[in-house]
N, C-alpha and C positions, 0 to 999 in steps of 0.2 A: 644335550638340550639344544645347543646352534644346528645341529644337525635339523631337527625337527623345525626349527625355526625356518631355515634355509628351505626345507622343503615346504614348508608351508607360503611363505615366500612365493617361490617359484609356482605353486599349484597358483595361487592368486591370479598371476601373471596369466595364465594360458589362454584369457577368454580373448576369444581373434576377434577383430571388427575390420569388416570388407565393404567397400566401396557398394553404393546402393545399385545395380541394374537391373533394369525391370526386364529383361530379357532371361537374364538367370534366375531373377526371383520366379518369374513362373513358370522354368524350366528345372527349379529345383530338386532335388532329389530330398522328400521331407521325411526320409529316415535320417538326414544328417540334419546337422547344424550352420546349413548354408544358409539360410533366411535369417535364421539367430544371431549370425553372424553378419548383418545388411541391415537389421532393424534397425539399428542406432543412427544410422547411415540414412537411412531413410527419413526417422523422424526428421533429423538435422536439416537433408537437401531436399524436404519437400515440405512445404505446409499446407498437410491435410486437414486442419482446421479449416471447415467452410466447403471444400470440395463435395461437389453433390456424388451420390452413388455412382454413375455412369462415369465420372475423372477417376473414382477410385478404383472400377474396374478395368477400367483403362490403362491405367498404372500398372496396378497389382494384380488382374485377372480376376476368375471367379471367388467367390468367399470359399471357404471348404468346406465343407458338406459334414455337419455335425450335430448333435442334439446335445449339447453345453452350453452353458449360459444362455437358457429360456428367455426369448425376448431380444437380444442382442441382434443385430442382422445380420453383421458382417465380420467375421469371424476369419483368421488366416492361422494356420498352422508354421507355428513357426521351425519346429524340427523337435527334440531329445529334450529335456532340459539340463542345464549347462551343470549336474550335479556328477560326481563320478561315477555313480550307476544309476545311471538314467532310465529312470520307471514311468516316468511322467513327461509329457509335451508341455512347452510354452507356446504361448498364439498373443498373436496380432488381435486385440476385441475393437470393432473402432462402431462407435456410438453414433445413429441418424438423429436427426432431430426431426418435427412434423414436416417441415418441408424438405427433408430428404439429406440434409446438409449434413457433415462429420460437425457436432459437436463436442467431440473428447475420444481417448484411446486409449488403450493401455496394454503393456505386457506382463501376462499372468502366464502362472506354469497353472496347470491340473490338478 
């Protein structure tokens, strides 16, 4: 039974968080979990609360090109989700308001 515990433990531990660069974020390779691993990093050293569309493409490049969450505008793909076998993506959702501004975000898997 410590055995199991132990590795449960350990599996807890594995999720990485890496420093935010917006050079790698939109050079990432989103079959991995490079951006997954930057999101937290992100929220932290930027507040995209209030930044209009054109700072946030600025930042983070184009939205990804998707037909999920109908309505939403700006969309990022965050890579795999962070599950042991990864069937599903997490994304970056981040919410305009009528004058263009991030009024709220969130990170959802699929």
């Amino acid at each position: 039974m410590r055995y199991v515990l132990a590795f449960l433990i350990l599996l807890g531990g594995c999720g990485a968080s890496e420093s935010f660069n917006p050079q790698r974020w939109r050079d990432a390779n989103l079959d991995t979990r490079e951006r997954a691993n930057m999101v937290g990093s992100l929220i932290k050293a930027h507040r995209l609360d209030g930044m209009d569309r054109a700072s946030v493409v600025a930042l983070l490049g184009e939205p990804t090109p998707t037909d999920k969450w109908d309505g939403s505008e700006m969309i990022y793909v965050l890579g795999p989700d962070g599950s042991m076998f990864p069937i599903d993506n997490e994304w970056l959702i981040i919410e305009l308001d009528q004058q263009g501004r991030v009024s709220g975000y969130q990170v959802r898997p699929d």
